[in-house]
N, C-alpha and C positions, 0 to 999 in steps of 0.2 A: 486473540481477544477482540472484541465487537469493537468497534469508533465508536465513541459518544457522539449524540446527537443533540444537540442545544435549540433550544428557542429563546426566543429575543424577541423583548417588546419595548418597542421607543415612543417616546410620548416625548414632549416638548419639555416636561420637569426632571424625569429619570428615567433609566434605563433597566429593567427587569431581566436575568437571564435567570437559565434552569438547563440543565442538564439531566438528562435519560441515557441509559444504556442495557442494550439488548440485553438479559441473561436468560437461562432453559426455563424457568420460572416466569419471565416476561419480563417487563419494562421494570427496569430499575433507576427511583431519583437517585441522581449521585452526589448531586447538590443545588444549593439557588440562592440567587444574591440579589442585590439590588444598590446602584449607586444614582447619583444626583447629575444632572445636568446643568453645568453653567448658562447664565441664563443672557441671553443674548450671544451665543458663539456656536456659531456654527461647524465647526472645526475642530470643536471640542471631543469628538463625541468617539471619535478612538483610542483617545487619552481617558475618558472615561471608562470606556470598555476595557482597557488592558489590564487594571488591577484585576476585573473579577474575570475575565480569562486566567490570569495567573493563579486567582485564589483558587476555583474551577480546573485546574487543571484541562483548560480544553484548548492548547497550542492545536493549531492546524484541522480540530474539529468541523466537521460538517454544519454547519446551522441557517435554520428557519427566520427569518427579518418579518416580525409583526409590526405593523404599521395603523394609528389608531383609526377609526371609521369617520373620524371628522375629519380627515383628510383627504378622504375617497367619496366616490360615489357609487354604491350598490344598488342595483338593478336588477329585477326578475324579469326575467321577457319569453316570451315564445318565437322561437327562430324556425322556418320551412325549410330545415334540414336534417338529417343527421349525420350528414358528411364533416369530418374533422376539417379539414380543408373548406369548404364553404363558410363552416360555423366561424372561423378563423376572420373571413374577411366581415360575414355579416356583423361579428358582434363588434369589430373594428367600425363599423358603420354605423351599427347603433349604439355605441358607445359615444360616437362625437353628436347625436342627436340631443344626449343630456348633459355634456361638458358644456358649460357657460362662455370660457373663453380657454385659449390655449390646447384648445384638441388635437392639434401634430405631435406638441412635446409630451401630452398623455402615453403613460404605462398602463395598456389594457389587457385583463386576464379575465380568464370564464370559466365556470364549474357549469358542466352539464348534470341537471338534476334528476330530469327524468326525459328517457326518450320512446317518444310516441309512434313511431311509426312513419305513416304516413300524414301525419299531422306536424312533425318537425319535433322541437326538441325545446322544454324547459329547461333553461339555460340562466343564470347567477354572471351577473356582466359587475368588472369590478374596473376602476381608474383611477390612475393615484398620478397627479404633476411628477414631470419628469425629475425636474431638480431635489425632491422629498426624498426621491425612490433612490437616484444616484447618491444624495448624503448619507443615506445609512448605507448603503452597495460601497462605498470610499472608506467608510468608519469599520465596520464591521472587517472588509479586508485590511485594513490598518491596521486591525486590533490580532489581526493572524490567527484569523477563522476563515473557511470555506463558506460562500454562499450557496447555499441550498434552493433556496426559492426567496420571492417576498410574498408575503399575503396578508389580511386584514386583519383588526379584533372580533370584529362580529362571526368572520369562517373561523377562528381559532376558539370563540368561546362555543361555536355549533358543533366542532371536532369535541369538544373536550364534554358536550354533553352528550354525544353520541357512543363517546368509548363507555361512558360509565351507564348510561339509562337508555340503551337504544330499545331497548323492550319494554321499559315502563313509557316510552315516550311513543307506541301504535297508538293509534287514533283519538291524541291527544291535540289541542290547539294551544300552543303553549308561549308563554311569552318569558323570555331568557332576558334578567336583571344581574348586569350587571355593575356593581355599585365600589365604581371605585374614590379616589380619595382627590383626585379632580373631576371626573367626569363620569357618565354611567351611559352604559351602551345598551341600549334595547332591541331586541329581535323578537321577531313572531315569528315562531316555525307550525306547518301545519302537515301531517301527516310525514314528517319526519322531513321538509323540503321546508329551507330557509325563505320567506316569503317577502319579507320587508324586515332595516334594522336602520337605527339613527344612534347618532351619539348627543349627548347634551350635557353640557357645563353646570355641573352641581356641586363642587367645591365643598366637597365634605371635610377636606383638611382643616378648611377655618372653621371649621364648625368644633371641631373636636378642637382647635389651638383656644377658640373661645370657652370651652367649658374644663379647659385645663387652668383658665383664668389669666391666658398667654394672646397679647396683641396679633388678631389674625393677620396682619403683614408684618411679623416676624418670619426672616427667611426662611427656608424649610429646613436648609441645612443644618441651623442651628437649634431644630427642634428633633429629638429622637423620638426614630419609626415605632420603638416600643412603646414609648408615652403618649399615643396617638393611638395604638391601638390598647393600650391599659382603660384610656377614653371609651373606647368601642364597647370594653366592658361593663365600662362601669355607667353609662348612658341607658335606661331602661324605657324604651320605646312605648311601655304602657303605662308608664310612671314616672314620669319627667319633673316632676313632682318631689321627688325621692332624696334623701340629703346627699348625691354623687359629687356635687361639684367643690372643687379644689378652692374655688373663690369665694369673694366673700358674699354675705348673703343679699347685699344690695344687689350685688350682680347677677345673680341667680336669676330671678325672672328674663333677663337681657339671654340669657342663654338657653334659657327653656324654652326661648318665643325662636332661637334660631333656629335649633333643635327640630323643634313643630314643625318651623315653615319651611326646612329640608324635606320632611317626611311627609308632608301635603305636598309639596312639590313634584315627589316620586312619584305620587298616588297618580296625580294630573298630568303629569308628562308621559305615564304609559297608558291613561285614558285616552287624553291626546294621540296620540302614538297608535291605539287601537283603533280611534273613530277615523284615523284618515286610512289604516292600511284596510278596516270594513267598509268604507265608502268607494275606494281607489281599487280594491283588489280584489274584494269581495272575501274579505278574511271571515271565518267562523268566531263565533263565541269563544273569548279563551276560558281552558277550563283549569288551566294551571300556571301555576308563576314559580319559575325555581331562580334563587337569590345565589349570587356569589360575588368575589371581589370581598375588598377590605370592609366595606360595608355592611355586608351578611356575617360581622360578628355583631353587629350591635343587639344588644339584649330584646330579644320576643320582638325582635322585626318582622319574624313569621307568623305572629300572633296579629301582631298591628295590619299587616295587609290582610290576613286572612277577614279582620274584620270590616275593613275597608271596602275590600273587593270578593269576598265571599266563594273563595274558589281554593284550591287545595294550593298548599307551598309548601315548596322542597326547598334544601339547600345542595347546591352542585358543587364537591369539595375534589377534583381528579386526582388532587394531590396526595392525598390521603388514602385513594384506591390504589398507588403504586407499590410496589413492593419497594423493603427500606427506605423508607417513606420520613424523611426527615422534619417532620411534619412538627415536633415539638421544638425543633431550635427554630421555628418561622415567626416574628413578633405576632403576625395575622391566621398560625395555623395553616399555613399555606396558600388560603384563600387569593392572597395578592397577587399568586405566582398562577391562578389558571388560564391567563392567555397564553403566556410563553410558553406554558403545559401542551395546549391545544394547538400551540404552533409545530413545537418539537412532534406532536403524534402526527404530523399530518403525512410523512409516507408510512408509518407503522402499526398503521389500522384499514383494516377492511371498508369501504364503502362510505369513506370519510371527505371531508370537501378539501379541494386542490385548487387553488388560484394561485396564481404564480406569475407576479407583477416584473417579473425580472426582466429587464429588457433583453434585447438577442443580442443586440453591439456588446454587454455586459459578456454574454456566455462567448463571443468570437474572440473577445477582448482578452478575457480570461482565458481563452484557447489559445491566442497566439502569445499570452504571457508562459505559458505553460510549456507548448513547442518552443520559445526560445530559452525559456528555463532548461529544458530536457538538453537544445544544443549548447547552452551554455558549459551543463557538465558536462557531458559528451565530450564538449573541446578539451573542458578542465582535464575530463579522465586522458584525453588522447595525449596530450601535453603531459601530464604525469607523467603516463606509461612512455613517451617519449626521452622522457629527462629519465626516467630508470631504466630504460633500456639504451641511453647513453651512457649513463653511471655506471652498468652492468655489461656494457663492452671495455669503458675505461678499466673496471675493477678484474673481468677476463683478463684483457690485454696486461694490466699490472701484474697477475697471477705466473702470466705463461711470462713474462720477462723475469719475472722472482724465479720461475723453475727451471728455465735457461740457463741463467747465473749460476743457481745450486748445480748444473750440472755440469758447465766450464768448468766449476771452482773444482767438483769432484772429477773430474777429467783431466785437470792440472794437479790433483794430488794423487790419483792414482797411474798417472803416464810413467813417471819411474819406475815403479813397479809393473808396469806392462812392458816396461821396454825389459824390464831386468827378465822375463819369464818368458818374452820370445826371445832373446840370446843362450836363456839356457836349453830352449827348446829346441833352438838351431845345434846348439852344439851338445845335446844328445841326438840328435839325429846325425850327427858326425859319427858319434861312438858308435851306434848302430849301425852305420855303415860297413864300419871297419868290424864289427866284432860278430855282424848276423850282413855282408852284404845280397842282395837282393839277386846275383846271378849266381850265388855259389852254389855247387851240387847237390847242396840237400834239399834248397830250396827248390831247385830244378826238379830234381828226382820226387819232391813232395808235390808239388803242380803237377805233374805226368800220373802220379798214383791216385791225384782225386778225381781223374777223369771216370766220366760214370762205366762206360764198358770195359774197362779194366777187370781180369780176372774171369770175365764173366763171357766177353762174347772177342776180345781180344788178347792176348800172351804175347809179352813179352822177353826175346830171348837176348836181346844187349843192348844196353846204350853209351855212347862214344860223345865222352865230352869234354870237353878242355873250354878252359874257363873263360869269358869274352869271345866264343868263338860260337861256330852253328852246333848243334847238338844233333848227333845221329842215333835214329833211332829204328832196331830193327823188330821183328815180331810175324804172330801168325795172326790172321784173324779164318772167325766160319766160314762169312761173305765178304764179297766186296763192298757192298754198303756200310758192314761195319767196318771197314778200313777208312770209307769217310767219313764215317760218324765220330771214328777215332781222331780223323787229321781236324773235324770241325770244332771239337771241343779244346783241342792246344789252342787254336786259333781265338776262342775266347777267354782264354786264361789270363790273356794280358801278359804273360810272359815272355810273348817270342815275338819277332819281328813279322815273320813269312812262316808258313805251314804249306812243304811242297812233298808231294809221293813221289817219288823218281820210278820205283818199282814197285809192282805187285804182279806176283803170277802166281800160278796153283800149282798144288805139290801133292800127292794121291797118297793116302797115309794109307799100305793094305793090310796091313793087322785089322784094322775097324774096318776098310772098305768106305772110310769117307775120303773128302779132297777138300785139301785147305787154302787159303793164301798167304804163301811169306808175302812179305812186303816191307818197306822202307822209308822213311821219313826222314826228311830235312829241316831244322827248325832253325834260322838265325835266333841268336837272344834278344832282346832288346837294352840295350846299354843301361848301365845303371842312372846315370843321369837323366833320362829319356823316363826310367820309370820311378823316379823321383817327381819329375814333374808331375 
């Protein structure tokens, strides 16, 4: 099954995560939470993270660290290269040209946008304080997740509007709102290439705690995310006017004028925001504004800038394009969850922007925590397997002592009885002695009868034998060969001591006209003792 892949967005008040996972279908949400940040602790922020990894199910997940744009500074620049290696040190170069102070401990990363040739390369230069980038790199592995990369809000809300409108968004000049519940992040993208983006402090939270009829430095924790955004609804951007408010009606107009001057404020901050990236960068005309974040649920805010700024508006929802798409248990619809959306796609989409603030001491660091993690088991396994292939010689060696013992024991109850059944064995070998001994004449005469040429190429005419003595033996044979053939076969009967011819001479039989050999043999016996042994 696929690793879930998370995105994670820190901001100074709370921490946003969301979870994806690949399926044959595509990206699947699988869930998205959102907790609060103690407010002056910096140390906080893995203890915050650990409930909604647990709630999330994403022990040991892979995940993306969003980081907001007031923290960094992003840069479009033209570089006279298109060497990865060159680009590396120039943009290190030109990145400390726009850091104010502290440009060593700067984390710099680069999105090559377009590359030209022989003209060098548009190139997106991003740097974020080193201390910023290591507290979420410390918090994030704390909280027992994998870091994946760091990167911005502004490249996460440019990912997240690429997955879902890369084709309504050709030859468009477009300006990316988004409108969250501190702050709102503006971008100009212009032929599909991130141009210029700011963030600015607009505190929509108090805005919506004031028209709940609730003290805006009432802490946050103590106000719930749904009653902020029930706010969102119930606020109608063309009619502020409208009986919405919770309070009483003294305080109505105090809230209507806050309201307003939130929503003027938009208007001139991305005015602003337009006149300097058309002066500075030579931006086109925008010709669209797509709305997202907590903000773009407030009622006919599409209507209100349309009329404002006279240009088409969309609302950018990614959350809501994923498949299982948890979209209705989100208090915002999902809307609050499109950074960490746009950070989770950023290796799981085609042609999508990469910066990746992660220092390298981070990845060596994590490399050598990782090899000494690997030798740590290693040792553990070898130590194991060491103690059980001690265990497992002890528990051998106990075995083969256990089956020793059993076999003394049956060695000492069966030795009577072995002794009892070689003395009967000895002393039937007595009675067969005496009653079949081993020289006596039949025996004899039986070993002389199984010799092979018996009958056949030798005759026998007498044998002379008395008992313990030599056995004589006379006879004819055809040839003389058979007469040794005859004297070699007693010889291995094992019967005799000595096999000697004394005589053999030939004797002419003339009835047939052939000529035979008598002959004669000497056989000592061999003692019966001797063939006992």
């Amino acid at each position: 099954m696929p690793r879930p892949i998370c995105g994670i967005y820190l901001t100074n008040e709370q921490v946003n995560a969301l979870c994806l996972r690949p399926t044959r279908k595509g990206l699947a949400l699988t869930g998205a939470d959102a907790a609060p940040l103690p407010e002056g602790d910096d140390d906080a922020l893995g203890s915050a993270l650990k409930p909604l990894v647990k709630s999330l199910g994403l022990a040991g997940a892979e995940a993306h660290i969003c980081l907001p744009k007031q923290q960094a500074i992003l840069r479009d620049v033209t570089l006279p290269s298109t060497q990865p290696d060159e680009l590396s040190q120039m943009v290190r170069y030109e990145a400390e040209r726009h850091i104010p102070f502290h440009a060593d401990r700067h984390c710099v990363g680069y999105h090559v946008m377009k590359s030209r040739g022989i003209e060098g390369s548009e190139v997106l230069i991003a740097a974020v304080d080193g201390p910023v980038v290591e507290r979420a790199l410390s918090g994030v592995a704390e909280a027992g997740l994998r870091v994946r990369g760091v990167t911005l809000s502004s490249v996460a809300l440019m990912n997240s509007l690429l997955h879902v409108r890369r084709e309504w968004m050709e030859g468009k000049t477009i300006a990316l709102l988004c409108l969250g519940l501190d702050t709102v992040d503006l971008a100009l993208v212009h032929q599909n290439n991130l141009i210029y983006a700011r963030s600015v402090v607009m505190d929509l939270r108090s805005v919506l705690k004031s028209w709940l009829g609730l003290d805006p430095a009432t802490p946050d924790r103590e106000v719930e995310i749904e009653k902020l955004a029930t706010a969102c609804r119930m606020i109608d951007c063309l009619d502020l006017e409208a009986q919405y408010s919770e309070s009483k009606s003294v305080a109505r107009e105090d809230h209507v004028a806050l309201v307003r001057g939130w929503l003027n404020r938009l208007v001139q901050e991305l005015q602003r925001t337009y006149d300097f990236a058309r002066r500075e960068m030579k931006c086109p005309q925008i010709t669209a504004v797509v709305l997202t974040g907590e903000g773009a649920l407030l009622r006919n805010i599409e209507r209100y800038l349309y009329v404002n700024l006279n240009v088409e508006i969309q609302t950018l929802n990614p959350v809501g394009e994923l498949t299982r798409s948890l979209k209705k248990k989100m208090p915002f619809d999902g809307l609050e969850f499109v950074i960490p959306c746009g950070a989770a796609l950023t290796d799981e989409m085609t042609g999508g922007y990469r910066i990746d603030l992660t220092p390298r001491e981070f990845y060596r660091r994590m490399a050598r925590r990782q090899t000494l993690r690997q030798l740590s088991l290693t040792g553990v396994l070898a130590a194991i397997t060491l103690v059980l292939g001690v265990l497992s010689l002890f528990h051998l060696r106990e075995i083969q002592a256990r089956e020793l013992k059993d076999y003394q024991d049956a060695n000492r109850q069966l030795r009577p009885a072995v002794n009892e059944l070689e003395e009967k064995r000895t002393k039937l070998g007595i009675i067969q002695g005496f009653l079949n001994p081993r020289n006596s004449a039949l025996n004899v005469l039986l070993t002389i009868n199984r010799t092979p040429g018996i009958a056949s190429r030798v005759r026998l005419t007498r044998v002379v034998f008395e008992k313990g003595e030599t056995v004589t033996i006379e006879g004819t044979a055809k040839t003389v060969p058979d007469i040794t053939t005859f004297a070699g076969d007693l010889r291995q009967s094992g019967q005799f001591a000595s096999v000697t011819i004394p005589r053999q001479e030939p004797r002419e039989l003339r009835n047939l006209g052939e000529t035979v050999w008598n002959f004669s043999i000497e056989a000592p016996l061999l003692s019966d003792a001797g063939g006992d042994r």
